[in-house]
C-alpha positions, 0 to 999 in steps of 0.5 A: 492480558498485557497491554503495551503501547511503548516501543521497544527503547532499543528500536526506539533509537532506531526510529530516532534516527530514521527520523533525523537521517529522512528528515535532513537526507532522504526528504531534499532528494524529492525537490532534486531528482524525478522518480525514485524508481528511475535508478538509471538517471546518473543522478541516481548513483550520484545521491541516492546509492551513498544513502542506500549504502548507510542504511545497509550499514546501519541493518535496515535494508529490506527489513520486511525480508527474512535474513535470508533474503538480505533482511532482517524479519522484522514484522508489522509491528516494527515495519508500521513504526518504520514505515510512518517515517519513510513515508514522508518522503518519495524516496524514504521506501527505495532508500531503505529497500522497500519501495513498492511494487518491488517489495511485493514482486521480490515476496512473489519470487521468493515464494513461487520463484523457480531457482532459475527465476530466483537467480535472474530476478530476485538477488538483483532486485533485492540489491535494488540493481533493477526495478520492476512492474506488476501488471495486474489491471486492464483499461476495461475493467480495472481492478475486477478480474471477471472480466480480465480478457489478457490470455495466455495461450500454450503453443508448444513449448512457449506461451503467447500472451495477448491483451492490454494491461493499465497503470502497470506501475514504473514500467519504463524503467522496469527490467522485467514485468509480472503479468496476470492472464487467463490461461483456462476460460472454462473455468472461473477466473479465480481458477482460471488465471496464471502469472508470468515472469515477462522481461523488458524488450520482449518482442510484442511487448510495447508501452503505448503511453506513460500517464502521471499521477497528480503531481508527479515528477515524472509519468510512470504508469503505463498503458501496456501492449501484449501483441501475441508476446512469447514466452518459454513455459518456464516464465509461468510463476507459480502452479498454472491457474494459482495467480490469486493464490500468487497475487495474496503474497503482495496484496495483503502486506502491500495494502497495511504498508500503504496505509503505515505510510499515509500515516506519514504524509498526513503527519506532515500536512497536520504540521503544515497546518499547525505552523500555519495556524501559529504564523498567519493573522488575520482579523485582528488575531492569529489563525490559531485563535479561531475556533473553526481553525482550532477545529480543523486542528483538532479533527484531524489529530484525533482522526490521524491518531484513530487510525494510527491505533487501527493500524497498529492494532491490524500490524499487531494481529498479523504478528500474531496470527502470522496469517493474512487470512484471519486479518482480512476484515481489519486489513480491509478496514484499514484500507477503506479508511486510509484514503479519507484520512489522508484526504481531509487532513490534506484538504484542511491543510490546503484551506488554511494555507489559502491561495498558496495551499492549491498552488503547486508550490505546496504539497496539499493537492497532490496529497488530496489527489494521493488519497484518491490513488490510495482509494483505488490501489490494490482494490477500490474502497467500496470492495474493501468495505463489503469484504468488512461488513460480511466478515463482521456479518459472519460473527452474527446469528438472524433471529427467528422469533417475531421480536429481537432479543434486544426489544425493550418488553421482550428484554423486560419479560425475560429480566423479570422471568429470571430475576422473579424469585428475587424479587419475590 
């Protein structure tokens, strides 16, 4: 079979200069401006929608979409390549038209989206006119939708949704929110759960706080408030009860182009890293003459580059199957390891940077802090890891005799029963 670890030379110029225009453009808004989902600060228009114009120039926009959508279709493979560079800066993904939670929310609209839903929320979120909020999770049970208690009751014509949602992601700024509620308590909650189109400024729709991540520049997660929150039957998203069916759209995409992107920042904590090694002394020689510091180099390139292959081979199979479905167990691999990548390679960077390293005046804890986020969004590590071993268990058979195949004298017996008119 073909076996290609080259990038196509025309793509390549493009990841070329998505390099230097990140690098010299994107990167310095970071230390300038506050969210990148706070499209409404004057500064917005000022600095980042001249960026946005010059990569709808260049094609790039919203590349994960289909041309119909304003993109240009490309698939993992590309988007993996692309997302490696825009992950080195906060606000590479909503410069290039692919910043969660919107990306995965517009995939939603476009595939479950009534013409009526399209029409108000999908054209102005791909322009990145508006932002917008998936509200998925709940203060007491996180991630775990057996026990989900948001509901949304029928009363005539409109549905009342009541219960509290946590961490909904840029709700301050968002134009209007996709909700999961339950819609049918007799039935599991795989069965029983819908998914709403909400807008900004319902009434009963309140924001109780704002919470940070680590080191934010701004809070952006929300605390969510659904007091008895009408809306028409035309805000269902989707069949009623399909809302993991919905949710799949986003979450199986949304989780390999978090991980490409880690990719990113831990490329930017080991370059930290080296620089220092190569320009700090200490105890007659330069840091980059230990050998515990050599060490710590040397793990966390191979460890960053083991996982770069795994989510290029895992960018590689989507291509190939073009179903999330078959992919799941390397998708939930890659999922389970980005955060410890992410966390060791940061933490040995902030080691050798000392005092300054755990300082807000470098990015270390921040990234250390990020690998923590990345291990509980879109599914906690430990789920991701079940999904892994009982996907790898279904291509194994339990044996029924007294010893395994593999036990040496049985092996032996059977080598010899098979090889006895040879020897003879």
């Amino acid at each position: 079979m073909p076996w290609d670890f080259e990038t196509d030379p025309d793509f390549q110029k493009e990841i070329d200069w998505m390099n230097e225009f990140v690098r010299q453009e994107v990167e310095p808004l970071d230390h300038v401006l506050g969210s990148p989902w706070n499209i409404h600060d004057p500064r917005f228009a000022t600095l980042v929608r001249p960026l946005q114009r010059i990569v709808k120039e260049r094609q790039l926009w919203a590349c994960h979409l289909g041309p119909e959508l304003g993109g240009r279709g490309y698939g993992q493979v590309k988007l993996a390549l692309m997302n490696e560079v825009l992950g080195r800066s906060n606000f590479g993904p909503i410069v290039f038209g692919c910043q969660a939670p919107d990306s995965g929310n517009a995939e939603i609209l476009a595939h479950y989206g009534t013409e009526a839903q399209k029409r108000r929320w999908l054209e102005p979120l791909l322009n990145n006119d508006i932002v917008s909020c998936f509200a998925m999770t709940e203060p007491q049970g996180g991630a775990d939708p057996q026990v989900f208690t948001t509901e949304a009751k029928r009363d005539g014509d409109d549905w009342l949704i009541t219960g509290q949602k946590w961490f909904a992601s840029n709700a301050r700024y968002a134009a209007f929110f996709i909700v999961m509620a339950v819609t049918d308590t007799q039935v599991s909650a795989y069965e029983g759960m819908s998914m709403f189109v909400v807008s900004a400024g319902t009434p009963g729709l309140s924001i109780v706080r704002n919470i940070a991540n680590g080191d934010d520049a701004e809070a952006t997660h929300a605390y969510l408030d659904f007091n008895r929150v009408r809306v028409p039957a035309e805000a269902l998203l989707g069949p009623e009860g399909k809302a993991f069916e919905v949710a799949q759209v986003r979450l199986g995409g949304g989780r390999v182009h978090h991980a490409m992107r880690v990719i990113g920042q831990a490329q930017m904590a080991l370059d930290a890293l080296c620089e220092r090694a190569l320009s700090r002394s200490t105890q007659g020689s330069r840091l980059a003459d230990k050998q515990m510091v050599q060490e710590k180099i040397a793990d966390s390139w191979i460890e960053l580059e083991q996982f770069r292959l795994l989510v290029m081979r895992t960018a590689w199979r989507i291509d190939k199957y073009g179903d999330y479905r078959k992919v799941r167990k390397d998708i939930a691999a890659v999922k389970a390891a980005m955060p410890k990548v992410l966390h060791d390679i940061a933490a040995r960077a902030l080691q050798v940077h000392g005092s300054i390293g755990v300082s807000q005046e470098m990015p270390f804890a921040g990234l250390i802090n990020r690998s923590f986020q990345m291990a509980l969004a879109d599914g906690p590590t430990e789920v991701h890891k079940v999904t892994v071993a009982k996907q790898l268990l279904r291509g194994y058979r339990a044996t029924e005799a007294l010893f395994p195949a593999y036990h040496r004298p049985t092996a032996a017996a059977a080598a010899q029963a098979k090889l006895l008119s040879a020897l003879e």
